[in-house]
Structures are given as structure tokens and as C-alpha cells.
C-alpha positions in Angstrom: -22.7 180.1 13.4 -25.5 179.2 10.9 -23.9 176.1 10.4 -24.6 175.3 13.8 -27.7 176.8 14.1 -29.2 174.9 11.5 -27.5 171.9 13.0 -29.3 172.6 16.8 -32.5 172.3 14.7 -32.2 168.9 14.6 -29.7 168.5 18.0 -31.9 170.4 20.3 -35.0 168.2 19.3 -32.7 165.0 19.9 -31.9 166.0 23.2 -35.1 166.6 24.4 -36.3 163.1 23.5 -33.2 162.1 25.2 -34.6 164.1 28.4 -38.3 162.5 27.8 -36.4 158.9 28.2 -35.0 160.3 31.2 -31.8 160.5 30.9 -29.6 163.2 32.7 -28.9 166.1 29.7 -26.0 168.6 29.9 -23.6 170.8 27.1 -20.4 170.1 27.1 -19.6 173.3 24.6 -18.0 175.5 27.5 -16.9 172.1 30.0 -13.1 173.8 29.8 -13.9 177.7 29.4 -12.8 177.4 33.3 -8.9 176.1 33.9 -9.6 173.2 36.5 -13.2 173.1 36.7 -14.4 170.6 33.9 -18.4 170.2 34.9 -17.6 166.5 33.5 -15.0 165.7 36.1 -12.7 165.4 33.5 -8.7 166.7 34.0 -8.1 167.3 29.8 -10.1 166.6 26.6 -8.2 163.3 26.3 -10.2 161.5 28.4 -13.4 160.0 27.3 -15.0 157.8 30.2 -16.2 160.0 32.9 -14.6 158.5 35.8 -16.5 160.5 38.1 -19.7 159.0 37.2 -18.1 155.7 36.8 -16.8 155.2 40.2 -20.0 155.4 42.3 -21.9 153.8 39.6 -19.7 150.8 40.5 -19.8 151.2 44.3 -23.5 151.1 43.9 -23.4 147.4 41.5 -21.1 146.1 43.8 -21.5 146.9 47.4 -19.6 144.4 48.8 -16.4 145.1 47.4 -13.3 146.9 48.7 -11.9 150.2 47.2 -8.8 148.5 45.5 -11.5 146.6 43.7 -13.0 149.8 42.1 -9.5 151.4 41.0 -8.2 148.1 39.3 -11.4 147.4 37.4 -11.3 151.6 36.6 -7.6 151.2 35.6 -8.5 148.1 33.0 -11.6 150.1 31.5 -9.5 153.1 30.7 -6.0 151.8 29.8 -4.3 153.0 26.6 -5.3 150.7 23.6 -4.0 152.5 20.5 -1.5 150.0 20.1 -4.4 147.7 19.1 -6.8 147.7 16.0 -9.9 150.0 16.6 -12.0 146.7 16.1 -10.3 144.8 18.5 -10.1 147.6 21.3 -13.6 147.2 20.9 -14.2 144.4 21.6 -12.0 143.9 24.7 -13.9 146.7 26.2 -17.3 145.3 25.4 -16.3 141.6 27.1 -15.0 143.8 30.1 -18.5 145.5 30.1 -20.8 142.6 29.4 -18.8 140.0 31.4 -17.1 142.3 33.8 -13.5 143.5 35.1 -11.7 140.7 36.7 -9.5 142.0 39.8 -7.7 140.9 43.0 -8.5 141.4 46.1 -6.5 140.5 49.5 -8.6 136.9 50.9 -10.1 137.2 54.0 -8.3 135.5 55.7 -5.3 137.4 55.2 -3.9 134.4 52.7 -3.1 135.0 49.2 -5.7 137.0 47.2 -9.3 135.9 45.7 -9.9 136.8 42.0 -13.6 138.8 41.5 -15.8 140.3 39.1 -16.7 143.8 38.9 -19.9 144.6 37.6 -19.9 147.6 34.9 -23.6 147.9 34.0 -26.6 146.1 35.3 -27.9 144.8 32.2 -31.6 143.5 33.8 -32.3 146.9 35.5 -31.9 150.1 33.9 -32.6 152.4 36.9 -29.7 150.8 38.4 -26.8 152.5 36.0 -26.4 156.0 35.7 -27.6 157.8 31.7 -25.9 160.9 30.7 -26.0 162.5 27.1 -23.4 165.2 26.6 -24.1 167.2 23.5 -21.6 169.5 22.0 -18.7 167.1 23.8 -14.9 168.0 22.6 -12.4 165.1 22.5 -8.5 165.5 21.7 -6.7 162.5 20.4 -3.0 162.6 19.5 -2.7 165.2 17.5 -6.5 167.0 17.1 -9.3 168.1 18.8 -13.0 167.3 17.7 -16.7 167.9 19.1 -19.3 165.2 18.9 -22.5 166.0 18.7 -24.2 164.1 21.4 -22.5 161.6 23.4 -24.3 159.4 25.7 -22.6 157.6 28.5 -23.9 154.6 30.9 -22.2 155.2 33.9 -19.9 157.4 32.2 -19.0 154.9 29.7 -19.1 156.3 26.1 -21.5 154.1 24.7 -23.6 155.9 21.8 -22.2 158.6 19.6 -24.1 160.7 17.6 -23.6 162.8 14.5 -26.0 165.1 13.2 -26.5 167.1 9.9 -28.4 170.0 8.8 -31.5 169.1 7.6 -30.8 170.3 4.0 -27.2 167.9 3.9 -26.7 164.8 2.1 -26.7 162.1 5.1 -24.5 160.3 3.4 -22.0 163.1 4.6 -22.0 162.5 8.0 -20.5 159.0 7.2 -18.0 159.8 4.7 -16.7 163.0 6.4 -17.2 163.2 9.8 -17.6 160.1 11.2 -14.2 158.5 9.4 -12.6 162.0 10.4 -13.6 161.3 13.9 -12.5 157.8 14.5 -9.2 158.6 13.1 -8.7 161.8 14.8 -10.3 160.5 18.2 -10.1 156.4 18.6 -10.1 156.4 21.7 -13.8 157.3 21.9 -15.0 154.4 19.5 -13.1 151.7 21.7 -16.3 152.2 23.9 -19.0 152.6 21.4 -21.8 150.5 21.2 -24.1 152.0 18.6 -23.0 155.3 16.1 -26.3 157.2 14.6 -26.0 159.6 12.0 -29.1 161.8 10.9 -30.1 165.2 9.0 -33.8 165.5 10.9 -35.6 163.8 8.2 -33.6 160.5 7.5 -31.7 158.3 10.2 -29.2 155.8 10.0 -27.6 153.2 13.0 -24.6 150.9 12.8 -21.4 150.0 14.4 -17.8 151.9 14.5 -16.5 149.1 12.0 -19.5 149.0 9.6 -18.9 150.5 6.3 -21.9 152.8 4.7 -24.0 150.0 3.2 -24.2 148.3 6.5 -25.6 151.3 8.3 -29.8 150.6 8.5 -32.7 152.7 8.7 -34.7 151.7 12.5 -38.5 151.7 11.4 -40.0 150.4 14.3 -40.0 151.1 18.3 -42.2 148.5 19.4 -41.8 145.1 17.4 -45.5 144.2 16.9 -48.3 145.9 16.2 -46.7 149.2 14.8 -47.0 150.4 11.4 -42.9 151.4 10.5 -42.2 155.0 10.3 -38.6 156.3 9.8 -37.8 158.8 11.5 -34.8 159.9 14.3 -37.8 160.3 16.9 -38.2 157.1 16.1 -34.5 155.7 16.0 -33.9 157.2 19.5 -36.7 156.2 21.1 -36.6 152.2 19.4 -32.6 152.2 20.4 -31.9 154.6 23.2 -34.6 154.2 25.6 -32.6 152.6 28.7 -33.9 149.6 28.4 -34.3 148.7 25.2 -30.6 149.8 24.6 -29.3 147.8 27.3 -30.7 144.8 25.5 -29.1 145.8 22.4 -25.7 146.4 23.3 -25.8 142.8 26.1 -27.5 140.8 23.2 
């Protein structure tokens, strides 16, 4: 316990710049302390997009649309990819995101069906999609269970994953131990990650799921002009995680 105590001094401050940014805040420490009643919407710790955000975020981008439309684009966001590099399951899901799911729908006129595109995520408007940071957020994969830190979904997407360190630990630890623990013991949450930060409180570092340690950069700057660079996670989360500014990011 004062492992994670000294940990929450550096989560609980995170979150509530998280909450300042406005997105929607909750723990996900006791989500199964309750057989059948996950405050997630989620059925077992396997699953990693929150389809009960997802589905009426969709409804809502795409009005005009039938039902079938929603469960087929649903179906191809969350199909099993571990039979496919980590990189490259990656990348599928980020064309489906930024391009959209491709589905069929009946014509019509009753002939044949027409092939559409289901939006995932309004890139242009942020108050559109639906922001959720989950700290404390357990995930099994095929053979272990793990809690991330702070998980934050767009419309229940898993889309920036956080690992934080006491503010006395080498940084450098949060890479090398629990970060390549986690994306072995649970891929399936990094085949929808944007953006990974890692930070004790006093130093902050931001790259991708495939970038190795050097590659991982220090974010001086939340405004691009006029702004004297200070490093700091304050400022990492509010120069990449404000809504729109991390839309923009992960689109361009």
C-alpha cells in the first residue's frame, strides 16, 4: 500500500488535470468487486474497448445509418488480432479509426447491398466524441492479469495509456519493466493505442507502443509560440491530451 500511495501522488494530480480538460473521470480499481455489474459495461477483464460507450458514440456520428451498420463496424473494431504483429494490429485499427469501418447495408431499394463508412471519431469537433480516463483499469490477456494506471478512451476506444512512477523511481523503469511487461502480458490493449506516457511527477516521457526507450521525448511546450518550454507532466497532459489538440495528434 505505500507503493501505491506514493504512486496516487502523482496519479491523483494527473487525473484532476484530466477532469480540468473535461473529460469524464472514474476508478476502475473495484469495476468487478460485483459478479455482473462492471460500472464499465464490460462482461470480463479481457475486453478493452468499452462497447457501451462506443455504440451511441457511433449512433450519434452517424445518424443516418441502420443498426446492422453499428454491429458490423463494432464487430471489425474488436475482432481478435493476436495472430498478427502488435505493430501491424496497430495499425489496421488506426486506418479503421482515421478512415472508418467499411460495412454493408441492404440498398434501398431492396437490391443488392451498398457499401458505407462508419465514422469512429469526429476528428474536427471534439465535443462530438465521448472522453473517458479510467485510472486503476485491470486488463487480462491470455494468461495474466494487469492494472494500468490511467487509461483514457475516445468513445471507449483505448487510445492513451499511462504509466506512472513514484516520484523517487528511476523513469527509466516504467519503460523497461512495466510497460514491456504490459504489452506482452496484455496486447490487446496496445492494438488501440495512440500515444503511451510514462512519468514519476517530476520528469515525463511520450512515444508510441513500438518505440524503443531512446525514441520516447520529453513534451516542453503546450502552446507552439510564444511559450517559454517547461517539462513537466502538467505540461505533457495538457500539450497532448487536451481533446483537441490530441485529436490532431493521433489524425495527423
Amino acid at each position: 500500500m505505500s507503493e501505491y500511495s506514493e504512486d496516487a501522488l502523482v496519479e491523483q494530480p494527473a487525473i484532476v488535470l484530466f477532469a480540468d480538460m473535461e473529460w469524464e473521470t472514474v476508478t476502475g480499481f473495484h469495476e468487478f468487486d460485483q459478479a455482473g455489474s462492471s460500472p464499465l459495461g464490460r462482461e470480463a477483464k479481457s475486453e478493452v474497448v468499452l462497447v457501451g460507450r462506443l455504440r451511441p458514440a457511433l449512433e450519434g456520428l452517424n445518424p443516418d445509418m441502420p443498426a446492422e451498420a453499428f454491429d458490423q463496424a463494432i464487430e471489425e473494431l474488436i475482432r481478435d488480432r493476436s495472430a498478427m504483429a502488435p505493430a501491424q494490429a496497430n495499425r489496421e485499427v488506426y486506418l479503421l479509426l482515421k478512415n472508418g469501418a467499411q460495412v454493408k447495408i441492404p440498398a434501398p431499394d431492396g437490391e443488392g447491398e451498398t457499401v458505407e463508412s462508419v465514422r469512429l471519431i469526429d476528428w474536427k469537433t471534439p465535443a462530438n466524441n465521448d472522453f473517458l480516463l479510467v485510472n486503476q483499469f485491470w486488463v487480462t490477456g491470455e494468461m495474466y492479469t494487469r492494472r494500468a494506471d490511467l487509461v483514457g478512451f475516445v468513445n471507449g476506444i483505448p487510445m492513451v495509456f499511462m504509466e506512472l512512477k513514484a516520484a523517487h523511481a528511476r523513469l527509466e523503469t516504467a519503460y523497461t519493466g512495466n510497460l514491456s511487461d504490459y504489452k506482452n502480458a496484455i496486447p490487446q490493449l496496445f492494438w488501440y493505442n495512440a500515444l503511451i506516457i510514462l512519468s514519476n511527477g517530476s520528469r515525463s516521457r511520450i512515444g508510441s507502443m513500438t518505440a524503443s526507450w531512446e525514441h520516447f521525448a520529453e513534451w516542453k511546450k503546450i502552446n507552439s509560440e510564444g511559450e517559454e518550454g517547461v517539462v513537466s507532466l502538467e505540461t505533457m497532459i495538457r500539450g497532448t491530451c487536451d481533446k483537441a489538440r490530441l485529436l490532431d495528434l493521433v489524425e495527423n
